[in-house]
PyMOL Python script that loads the backbone (N, CA, C, O; Angstrom):
from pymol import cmd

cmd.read_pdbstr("""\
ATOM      1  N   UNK A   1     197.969 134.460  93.954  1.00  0.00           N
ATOM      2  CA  UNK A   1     198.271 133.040  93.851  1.00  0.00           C
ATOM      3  C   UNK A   1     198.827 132.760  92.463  1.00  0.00           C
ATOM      4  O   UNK A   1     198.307 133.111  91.404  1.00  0.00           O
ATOM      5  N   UNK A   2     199.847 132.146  92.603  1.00  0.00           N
ATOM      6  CA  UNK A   2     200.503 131.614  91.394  1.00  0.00           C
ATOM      7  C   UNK A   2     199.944 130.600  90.668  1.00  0.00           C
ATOM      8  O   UNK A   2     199.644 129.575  91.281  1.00  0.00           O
ATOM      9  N   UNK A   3     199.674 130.688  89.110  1.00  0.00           N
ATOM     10  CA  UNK A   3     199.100 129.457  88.543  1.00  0.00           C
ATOM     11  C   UNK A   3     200.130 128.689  87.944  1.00  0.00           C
ATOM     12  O   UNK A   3     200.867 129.485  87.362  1.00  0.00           O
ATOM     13  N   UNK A   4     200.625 127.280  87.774  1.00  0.00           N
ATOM     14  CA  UNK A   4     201.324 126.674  87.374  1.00  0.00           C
ATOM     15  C   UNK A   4     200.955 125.641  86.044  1.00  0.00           C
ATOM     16  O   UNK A   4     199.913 125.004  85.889  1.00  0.00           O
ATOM     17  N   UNK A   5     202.052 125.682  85.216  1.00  0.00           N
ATOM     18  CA  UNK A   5     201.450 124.734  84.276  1.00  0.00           C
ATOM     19  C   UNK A   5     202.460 123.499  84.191  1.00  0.00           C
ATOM     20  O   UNK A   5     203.664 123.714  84.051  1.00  0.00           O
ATOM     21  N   UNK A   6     202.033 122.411  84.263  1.00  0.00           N
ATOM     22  CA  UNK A   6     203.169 121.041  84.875  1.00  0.00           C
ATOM     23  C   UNK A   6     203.323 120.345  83.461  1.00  0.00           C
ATOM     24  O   UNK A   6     202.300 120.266  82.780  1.00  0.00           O
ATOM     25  N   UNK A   7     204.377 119.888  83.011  1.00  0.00           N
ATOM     26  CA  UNK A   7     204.501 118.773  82.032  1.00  0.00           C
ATOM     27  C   UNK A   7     205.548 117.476  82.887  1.00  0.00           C
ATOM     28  O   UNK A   7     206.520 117.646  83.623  1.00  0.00           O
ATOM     29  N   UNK A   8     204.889 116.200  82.438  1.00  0.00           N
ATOM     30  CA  UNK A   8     205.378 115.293  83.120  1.00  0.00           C
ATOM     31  C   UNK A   8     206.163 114.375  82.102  1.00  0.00           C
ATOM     32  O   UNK A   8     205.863 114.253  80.914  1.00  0.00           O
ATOM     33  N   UNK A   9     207.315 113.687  82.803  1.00  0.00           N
ATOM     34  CA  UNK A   9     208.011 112.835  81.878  1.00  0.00           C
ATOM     35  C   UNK A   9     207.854 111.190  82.495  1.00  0.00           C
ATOM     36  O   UNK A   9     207.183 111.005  83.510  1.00  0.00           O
ATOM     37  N   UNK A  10     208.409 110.244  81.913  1.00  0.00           N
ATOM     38  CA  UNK A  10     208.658 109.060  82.602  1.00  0.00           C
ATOM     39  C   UNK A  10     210.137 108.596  82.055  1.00  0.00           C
ATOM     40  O   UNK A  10     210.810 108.578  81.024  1.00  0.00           O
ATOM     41  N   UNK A  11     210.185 108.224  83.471  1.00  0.00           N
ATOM     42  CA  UNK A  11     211.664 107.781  83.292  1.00  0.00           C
ATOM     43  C   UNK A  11     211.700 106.591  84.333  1.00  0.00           C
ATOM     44  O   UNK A  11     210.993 106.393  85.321  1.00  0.00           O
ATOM     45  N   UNK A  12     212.963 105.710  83.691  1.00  0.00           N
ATOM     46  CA  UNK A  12     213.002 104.405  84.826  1.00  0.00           C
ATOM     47  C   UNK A  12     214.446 104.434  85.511  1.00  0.00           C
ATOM     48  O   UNK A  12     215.409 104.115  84.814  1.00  0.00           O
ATOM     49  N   UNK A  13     214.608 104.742  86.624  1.00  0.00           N
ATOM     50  CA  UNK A  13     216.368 104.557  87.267  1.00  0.00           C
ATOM     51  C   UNK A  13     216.495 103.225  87.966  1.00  0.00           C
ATOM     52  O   UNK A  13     215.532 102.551  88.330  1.00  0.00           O
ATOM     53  N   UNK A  14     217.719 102.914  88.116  1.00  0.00           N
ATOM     54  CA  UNK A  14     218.069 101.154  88.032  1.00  0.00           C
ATOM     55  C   UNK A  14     219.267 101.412  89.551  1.00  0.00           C
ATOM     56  O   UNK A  14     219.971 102.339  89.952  1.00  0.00           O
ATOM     57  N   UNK A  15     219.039 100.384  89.882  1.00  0.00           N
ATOM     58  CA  UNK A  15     220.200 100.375  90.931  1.00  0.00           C
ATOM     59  C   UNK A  15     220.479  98.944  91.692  1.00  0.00           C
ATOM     60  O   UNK A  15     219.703  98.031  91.974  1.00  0.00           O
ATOM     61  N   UNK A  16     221.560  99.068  91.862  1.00  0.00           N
ATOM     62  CA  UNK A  16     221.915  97.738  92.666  1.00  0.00           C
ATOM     63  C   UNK A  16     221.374  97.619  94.040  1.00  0.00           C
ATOM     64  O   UNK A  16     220.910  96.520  94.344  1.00  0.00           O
ATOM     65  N   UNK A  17     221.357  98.603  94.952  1.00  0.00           N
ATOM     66  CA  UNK A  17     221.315  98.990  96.040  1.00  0.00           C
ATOM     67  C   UNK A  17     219.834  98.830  96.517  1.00  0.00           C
ATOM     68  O   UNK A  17     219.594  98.278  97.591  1.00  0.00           O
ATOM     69  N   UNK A  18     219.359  99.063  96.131  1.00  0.00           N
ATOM     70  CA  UNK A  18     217.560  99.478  96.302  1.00  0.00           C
ATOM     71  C   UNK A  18     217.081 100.330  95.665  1.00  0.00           C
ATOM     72  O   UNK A  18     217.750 101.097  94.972  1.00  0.00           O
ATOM     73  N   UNK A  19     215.691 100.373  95.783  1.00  0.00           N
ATOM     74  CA  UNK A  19     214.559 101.269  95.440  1.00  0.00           C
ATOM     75  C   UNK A  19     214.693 102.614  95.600  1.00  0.00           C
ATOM     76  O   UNK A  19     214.624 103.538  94.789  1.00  0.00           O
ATOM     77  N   UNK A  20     214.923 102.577  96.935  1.00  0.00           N
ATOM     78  CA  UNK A  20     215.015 104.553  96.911  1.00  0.00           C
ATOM     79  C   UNK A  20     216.704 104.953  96.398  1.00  0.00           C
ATOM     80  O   UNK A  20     217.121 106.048  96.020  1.00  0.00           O
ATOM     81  N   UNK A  21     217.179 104.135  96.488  1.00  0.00           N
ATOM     82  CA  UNK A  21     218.650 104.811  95.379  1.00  0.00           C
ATOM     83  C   UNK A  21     218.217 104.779  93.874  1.00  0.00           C
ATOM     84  O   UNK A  21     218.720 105.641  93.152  1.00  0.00           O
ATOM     85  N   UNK A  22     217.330 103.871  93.309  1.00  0.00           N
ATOM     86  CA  UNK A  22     216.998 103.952  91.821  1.00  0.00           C
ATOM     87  C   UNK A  22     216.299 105.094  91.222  1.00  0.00           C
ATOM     88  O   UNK A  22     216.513 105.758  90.207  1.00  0.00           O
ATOM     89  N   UNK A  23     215.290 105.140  92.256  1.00  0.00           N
ATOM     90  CA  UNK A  23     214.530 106.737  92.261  1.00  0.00           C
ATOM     91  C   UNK A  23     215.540 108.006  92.556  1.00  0.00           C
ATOM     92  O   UNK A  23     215.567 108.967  91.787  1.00  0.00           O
ATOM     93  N   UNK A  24     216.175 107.947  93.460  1.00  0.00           N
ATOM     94  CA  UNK A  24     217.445 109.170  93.522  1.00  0.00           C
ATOM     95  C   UNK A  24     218.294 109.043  91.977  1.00  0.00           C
ATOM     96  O   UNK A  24     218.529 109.820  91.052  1.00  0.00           O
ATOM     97  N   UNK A  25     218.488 108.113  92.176  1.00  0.00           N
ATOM     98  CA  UNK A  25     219.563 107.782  90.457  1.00  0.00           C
ATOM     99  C   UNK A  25     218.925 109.107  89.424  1.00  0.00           C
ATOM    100  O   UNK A  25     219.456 110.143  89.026  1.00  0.00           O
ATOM    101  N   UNK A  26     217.444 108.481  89.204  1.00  0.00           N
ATOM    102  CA  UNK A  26     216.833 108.644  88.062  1.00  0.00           C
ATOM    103  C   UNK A  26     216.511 110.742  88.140  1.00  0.00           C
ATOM    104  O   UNK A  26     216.689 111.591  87.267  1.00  0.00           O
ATOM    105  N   UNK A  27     216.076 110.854  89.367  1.00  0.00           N
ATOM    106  CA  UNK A  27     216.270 112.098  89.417  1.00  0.00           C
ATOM    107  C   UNK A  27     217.296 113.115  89.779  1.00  0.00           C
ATOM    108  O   UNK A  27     217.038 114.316  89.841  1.00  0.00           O
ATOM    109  N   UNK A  28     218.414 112.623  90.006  1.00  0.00           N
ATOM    110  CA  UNK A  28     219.794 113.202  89.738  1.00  0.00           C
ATOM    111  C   UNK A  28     219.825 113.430  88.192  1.00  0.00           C
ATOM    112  O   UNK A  28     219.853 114.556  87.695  1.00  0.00           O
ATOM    113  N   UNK A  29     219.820 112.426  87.571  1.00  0.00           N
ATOM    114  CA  UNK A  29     220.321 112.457  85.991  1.00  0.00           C
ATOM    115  C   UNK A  29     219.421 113.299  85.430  1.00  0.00           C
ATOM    116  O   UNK A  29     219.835 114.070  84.563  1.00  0.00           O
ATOM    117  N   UNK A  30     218.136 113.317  85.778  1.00  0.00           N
ATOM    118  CA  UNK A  30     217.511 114.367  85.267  1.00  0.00           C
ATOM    119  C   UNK A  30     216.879 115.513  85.159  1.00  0.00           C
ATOM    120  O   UNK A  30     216.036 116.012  84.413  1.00  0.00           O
ATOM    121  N   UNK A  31     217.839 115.979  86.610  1.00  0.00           N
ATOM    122  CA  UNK A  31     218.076 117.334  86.745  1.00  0.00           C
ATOM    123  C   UNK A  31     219.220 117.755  85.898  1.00  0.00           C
ATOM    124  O   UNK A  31     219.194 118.908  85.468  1.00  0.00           O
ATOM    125  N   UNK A  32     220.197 117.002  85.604  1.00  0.00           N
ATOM    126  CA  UNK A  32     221.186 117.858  84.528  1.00  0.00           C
ATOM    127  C   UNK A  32     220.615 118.398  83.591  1.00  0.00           C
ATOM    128  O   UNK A  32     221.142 119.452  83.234  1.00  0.00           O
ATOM    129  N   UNK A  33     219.651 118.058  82.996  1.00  0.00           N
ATOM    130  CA  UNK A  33     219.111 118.524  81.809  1.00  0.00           C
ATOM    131  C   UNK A  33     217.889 119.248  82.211  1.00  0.00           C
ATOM    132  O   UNK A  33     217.707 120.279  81.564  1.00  0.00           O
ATOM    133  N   UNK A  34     216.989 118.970  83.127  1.00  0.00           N
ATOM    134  CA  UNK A  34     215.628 119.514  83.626  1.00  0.00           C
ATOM    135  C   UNK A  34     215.712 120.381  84.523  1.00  0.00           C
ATOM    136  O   UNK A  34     216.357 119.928  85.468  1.00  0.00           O
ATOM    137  N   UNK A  35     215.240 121.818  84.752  1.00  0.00           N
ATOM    138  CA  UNK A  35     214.880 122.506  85.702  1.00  0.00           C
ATOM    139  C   UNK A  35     213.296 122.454  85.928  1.00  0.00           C
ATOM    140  O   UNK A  35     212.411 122.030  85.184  1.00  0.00           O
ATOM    141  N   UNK A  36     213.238 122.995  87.130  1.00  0.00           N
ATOM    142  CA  UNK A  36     211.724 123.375  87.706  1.00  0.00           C
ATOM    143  C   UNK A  36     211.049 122.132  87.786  1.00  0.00           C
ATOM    144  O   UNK A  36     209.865 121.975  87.488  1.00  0.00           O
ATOM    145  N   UNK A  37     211.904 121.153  88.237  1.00  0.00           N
ATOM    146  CA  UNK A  37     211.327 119.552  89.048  1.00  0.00           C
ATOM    147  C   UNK A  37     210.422 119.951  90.072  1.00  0.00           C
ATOM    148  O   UNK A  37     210.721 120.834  90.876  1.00  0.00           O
ATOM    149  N   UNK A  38     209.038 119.187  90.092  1.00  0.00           N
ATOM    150  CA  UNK A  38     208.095 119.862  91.578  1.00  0.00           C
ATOM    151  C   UNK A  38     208.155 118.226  92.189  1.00  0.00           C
ATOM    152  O   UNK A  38     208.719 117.686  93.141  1.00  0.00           O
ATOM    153  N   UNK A  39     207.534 117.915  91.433  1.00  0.00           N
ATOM    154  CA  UNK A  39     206.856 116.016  91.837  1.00  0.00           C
ATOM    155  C   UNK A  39     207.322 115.066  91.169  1.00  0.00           C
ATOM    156  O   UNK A  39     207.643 115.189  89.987  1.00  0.00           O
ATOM    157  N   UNK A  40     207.445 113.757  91.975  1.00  0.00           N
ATOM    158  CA  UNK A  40     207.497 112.373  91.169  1.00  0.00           C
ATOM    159  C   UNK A  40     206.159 111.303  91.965  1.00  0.00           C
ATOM    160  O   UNK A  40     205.493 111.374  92.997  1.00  0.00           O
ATOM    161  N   UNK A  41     206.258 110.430  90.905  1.00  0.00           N
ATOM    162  CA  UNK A  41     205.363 109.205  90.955  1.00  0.00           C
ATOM    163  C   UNK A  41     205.735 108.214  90.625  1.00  0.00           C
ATOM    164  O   UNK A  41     206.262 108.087  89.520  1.00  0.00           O
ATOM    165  N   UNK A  42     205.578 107.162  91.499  1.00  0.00           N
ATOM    166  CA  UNK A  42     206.368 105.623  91.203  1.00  0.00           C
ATOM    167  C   UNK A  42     205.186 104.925  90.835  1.00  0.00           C
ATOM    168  O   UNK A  42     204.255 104.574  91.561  1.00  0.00           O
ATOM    169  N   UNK A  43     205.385 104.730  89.292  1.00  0.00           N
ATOM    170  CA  UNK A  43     204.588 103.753  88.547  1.00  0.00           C
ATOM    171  C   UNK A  43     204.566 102.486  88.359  1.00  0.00           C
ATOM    172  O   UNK A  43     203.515 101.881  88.150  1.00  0.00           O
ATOM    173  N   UNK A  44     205.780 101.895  88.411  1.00  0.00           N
ATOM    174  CA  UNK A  44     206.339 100.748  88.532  1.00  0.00           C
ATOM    175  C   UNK A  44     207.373 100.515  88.926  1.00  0.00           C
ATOM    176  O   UNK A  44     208.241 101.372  88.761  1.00  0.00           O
ATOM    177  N   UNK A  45     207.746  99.117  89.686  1.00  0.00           N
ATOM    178  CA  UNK A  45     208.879  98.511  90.280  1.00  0.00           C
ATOM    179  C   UNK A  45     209.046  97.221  89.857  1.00  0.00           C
ATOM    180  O   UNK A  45     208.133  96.401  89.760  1.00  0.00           O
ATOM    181  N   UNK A  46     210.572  96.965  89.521  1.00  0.00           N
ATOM    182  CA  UNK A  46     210.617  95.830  89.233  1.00  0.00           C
ATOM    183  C   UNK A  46     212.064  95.538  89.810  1.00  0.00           C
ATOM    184  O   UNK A  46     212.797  96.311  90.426  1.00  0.00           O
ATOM    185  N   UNK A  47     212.277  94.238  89.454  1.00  0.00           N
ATOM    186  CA  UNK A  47     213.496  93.814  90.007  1.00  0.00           C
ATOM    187  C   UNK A  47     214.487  92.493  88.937  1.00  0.00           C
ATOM    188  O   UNK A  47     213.931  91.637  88.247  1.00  0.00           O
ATOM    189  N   UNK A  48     215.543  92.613  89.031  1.00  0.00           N
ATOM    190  CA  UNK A  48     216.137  91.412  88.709  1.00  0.00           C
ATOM    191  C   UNK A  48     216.570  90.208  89.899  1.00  0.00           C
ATOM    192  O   UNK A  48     216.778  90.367  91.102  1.00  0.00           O
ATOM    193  N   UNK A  49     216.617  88.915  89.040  1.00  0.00           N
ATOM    194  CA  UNK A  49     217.090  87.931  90.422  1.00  0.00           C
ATOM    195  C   UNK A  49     218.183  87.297  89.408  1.00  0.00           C
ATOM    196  O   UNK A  49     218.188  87.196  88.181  1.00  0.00           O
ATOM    197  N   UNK A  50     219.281  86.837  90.596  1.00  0.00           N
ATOM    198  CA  UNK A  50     220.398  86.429  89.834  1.00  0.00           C
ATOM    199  C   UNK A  50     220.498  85.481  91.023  1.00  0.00           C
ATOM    200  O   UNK A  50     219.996  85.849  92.085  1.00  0.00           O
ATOM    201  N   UNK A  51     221.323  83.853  90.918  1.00  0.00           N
ATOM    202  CA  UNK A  51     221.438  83.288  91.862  1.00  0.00           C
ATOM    203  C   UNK A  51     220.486  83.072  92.998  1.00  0.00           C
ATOM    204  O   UNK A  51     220.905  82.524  94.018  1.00  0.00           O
ATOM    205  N   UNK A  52     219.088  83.505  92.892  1.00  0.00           N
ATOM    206  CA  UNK A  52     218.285  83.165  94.039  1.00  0.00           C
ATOM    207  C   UNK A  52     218.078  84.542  94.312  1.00  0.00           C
ATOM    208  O   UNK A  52     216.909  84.759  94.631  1.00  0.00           O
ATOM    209  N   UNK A  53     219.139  86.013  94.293  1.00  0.00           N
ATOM    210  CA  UNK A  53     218.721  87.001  95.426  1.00  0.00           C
ATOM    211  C   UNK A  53     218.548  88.034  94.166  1.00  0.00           C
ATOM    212  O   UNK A  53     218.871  87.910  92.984  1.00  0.00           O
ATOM    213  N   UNK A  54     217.834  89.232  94.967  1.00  0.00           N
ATOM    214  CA  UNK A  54     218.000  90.683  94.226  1.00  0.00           C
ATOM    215  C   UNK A  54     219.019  90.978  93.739  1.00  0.00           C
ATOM    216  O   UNK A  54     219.994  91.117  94.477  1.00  0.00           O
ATOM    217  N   UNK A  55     219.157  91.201  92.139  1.00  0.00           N
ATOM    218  CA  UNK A  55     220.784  91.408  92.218  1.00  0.00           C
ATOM    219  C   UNK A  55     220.583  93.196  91.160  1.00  0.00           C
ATOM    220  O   UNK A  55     221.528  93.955  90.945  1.00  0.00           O
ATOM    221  N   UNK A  56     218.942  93.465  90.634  1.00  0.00           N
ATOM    222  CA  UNK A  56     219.080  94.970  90.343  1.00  0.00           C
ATOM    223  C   UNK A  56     217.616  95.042  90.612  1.00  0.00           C
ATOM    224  O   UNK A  56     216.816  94.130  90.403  1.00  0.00           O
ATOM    225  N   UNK A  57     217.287  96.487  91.207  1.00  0.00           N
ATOM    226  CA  UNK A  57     216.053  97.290  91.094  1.00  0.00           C
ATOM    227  C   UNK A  57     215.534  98.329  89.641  1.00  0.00           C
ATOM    228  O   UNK A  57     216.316  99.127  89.124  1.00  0.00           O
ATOM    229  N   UNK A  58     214.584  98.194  89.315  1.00  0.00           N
ATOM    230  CA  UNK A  58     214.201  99.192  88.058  1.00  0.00           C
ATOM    231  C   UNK A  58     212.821 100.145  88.608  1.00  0.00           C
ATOM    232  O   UNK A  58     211.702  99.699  88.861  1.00  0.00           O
ATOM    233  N   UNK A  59     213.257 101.510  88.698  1.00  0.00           N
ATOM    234  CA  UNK A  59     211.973 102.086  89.458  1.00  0.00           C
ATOM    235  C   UNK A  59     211.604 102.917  88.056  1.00  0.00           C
ATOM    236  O   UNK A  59     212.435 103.508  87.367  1.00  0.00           O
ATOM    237  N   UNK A  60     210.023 102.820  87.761  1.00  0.00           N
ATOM    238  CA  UNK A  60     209.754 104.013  87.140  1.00  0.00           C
ATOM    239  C   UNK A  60     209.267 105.125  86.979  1.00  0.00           C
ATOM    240  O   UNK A  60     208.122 104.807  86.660  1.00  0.00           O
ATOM    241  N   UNK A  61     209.289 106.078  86.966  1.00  0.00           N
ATOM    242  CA  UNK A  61     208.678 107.452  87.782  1.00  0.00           C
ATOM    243  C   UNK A  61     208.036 108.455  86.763  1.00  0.00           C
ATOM    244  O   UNK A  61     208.477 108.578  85.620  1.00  0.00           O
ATOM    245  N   UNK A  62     207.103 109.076  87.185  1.00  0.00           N
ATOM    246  CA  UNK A  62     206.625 110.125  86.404  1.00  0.00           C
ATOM    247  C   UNK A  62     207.128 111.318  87.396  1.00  0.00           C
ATOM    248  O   UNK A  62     207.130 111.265  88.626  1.00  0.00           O
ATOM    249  N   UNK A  63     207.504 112.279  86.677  1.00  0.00           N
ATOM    250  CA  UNK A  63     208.576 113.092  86.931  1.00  0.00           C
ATOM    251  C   UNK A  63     207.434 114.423  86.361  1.00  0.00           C
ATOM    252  O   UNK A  63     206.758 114.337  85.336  1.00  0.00           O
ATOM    253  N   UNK A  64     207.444 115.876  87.521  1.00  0.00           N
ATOM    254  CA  UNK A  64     206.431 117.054  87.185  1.00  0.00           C
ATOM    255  C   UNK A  64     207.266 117.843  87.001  1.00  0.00           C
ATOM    256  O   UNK A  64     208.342 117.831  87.598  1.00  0.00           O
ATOM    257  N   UNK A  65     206.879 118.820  85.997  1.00  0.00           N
ATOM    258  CA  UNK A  65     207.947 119.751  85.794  1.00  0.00           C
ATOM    259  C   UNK A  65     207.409 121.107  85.745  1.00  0.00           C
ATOM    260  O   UNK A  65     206.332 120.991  85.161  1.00  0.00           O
ATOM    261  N   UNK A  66     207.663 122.801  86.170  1.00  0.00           N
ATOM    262  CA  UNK A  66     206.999 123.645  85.719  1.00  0.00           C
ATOM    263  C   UNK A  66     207.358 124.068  84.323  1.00  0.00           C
ATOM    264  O   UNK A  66     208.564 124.065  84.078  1.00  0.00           O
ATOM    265  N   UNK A  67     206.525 124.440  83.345  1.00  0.00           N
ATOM    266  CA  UNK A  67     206.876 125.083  82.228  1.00  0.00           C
ATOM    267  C   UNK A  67     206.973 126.245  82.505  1.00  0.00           C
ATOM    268  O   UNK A  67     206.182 126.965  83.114  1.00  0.00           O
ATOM    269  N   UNK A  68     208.361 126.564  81.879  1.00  0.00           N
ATOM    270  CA  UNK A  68     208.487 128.353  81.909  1.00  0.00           C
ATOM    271  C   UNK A  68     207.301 129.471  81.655  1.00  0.00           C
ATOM    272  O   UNK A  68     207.562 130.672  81.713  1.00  0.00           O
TER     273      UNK A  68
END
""", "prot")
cmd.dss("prot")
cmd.show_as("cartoon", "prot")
cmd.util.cbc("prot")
cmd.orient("prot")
């Protein structure tokens, strides 16, 4: 059995669209720079209102990573 050792980041991705595109956003971008992504966690959600409606989502995620 493999033992793993995890370091976690937080990060917040934003989107016009919704929630689960803000969370995709946020972990696209930070796979360019991050390998050995296992898990995320949505810590917070928020939103902007413009004119009455949703006009941006802000998701924030804790993001697992393996250390080499």
């Amino acid at each position: 059995m493999s033992h793993h050792v995890y370091k976690h980041i937080e990060l917040t991705g934003s989107s016009e669209l919704g929630i689960e595109d803000a969370i995709n956003n946020a972990i696209v971008k930070a796979s360019e720079t991050l390998h050995g992504m296992r898990w995320f966690e949505v810590t917070d959600t928020r939103g902007h209102i413009e004119h009455g409606r949703v006009a941006h989502w802000q998701v924030t995620l804790r993001i697992g990573f393996t250390l080499d």
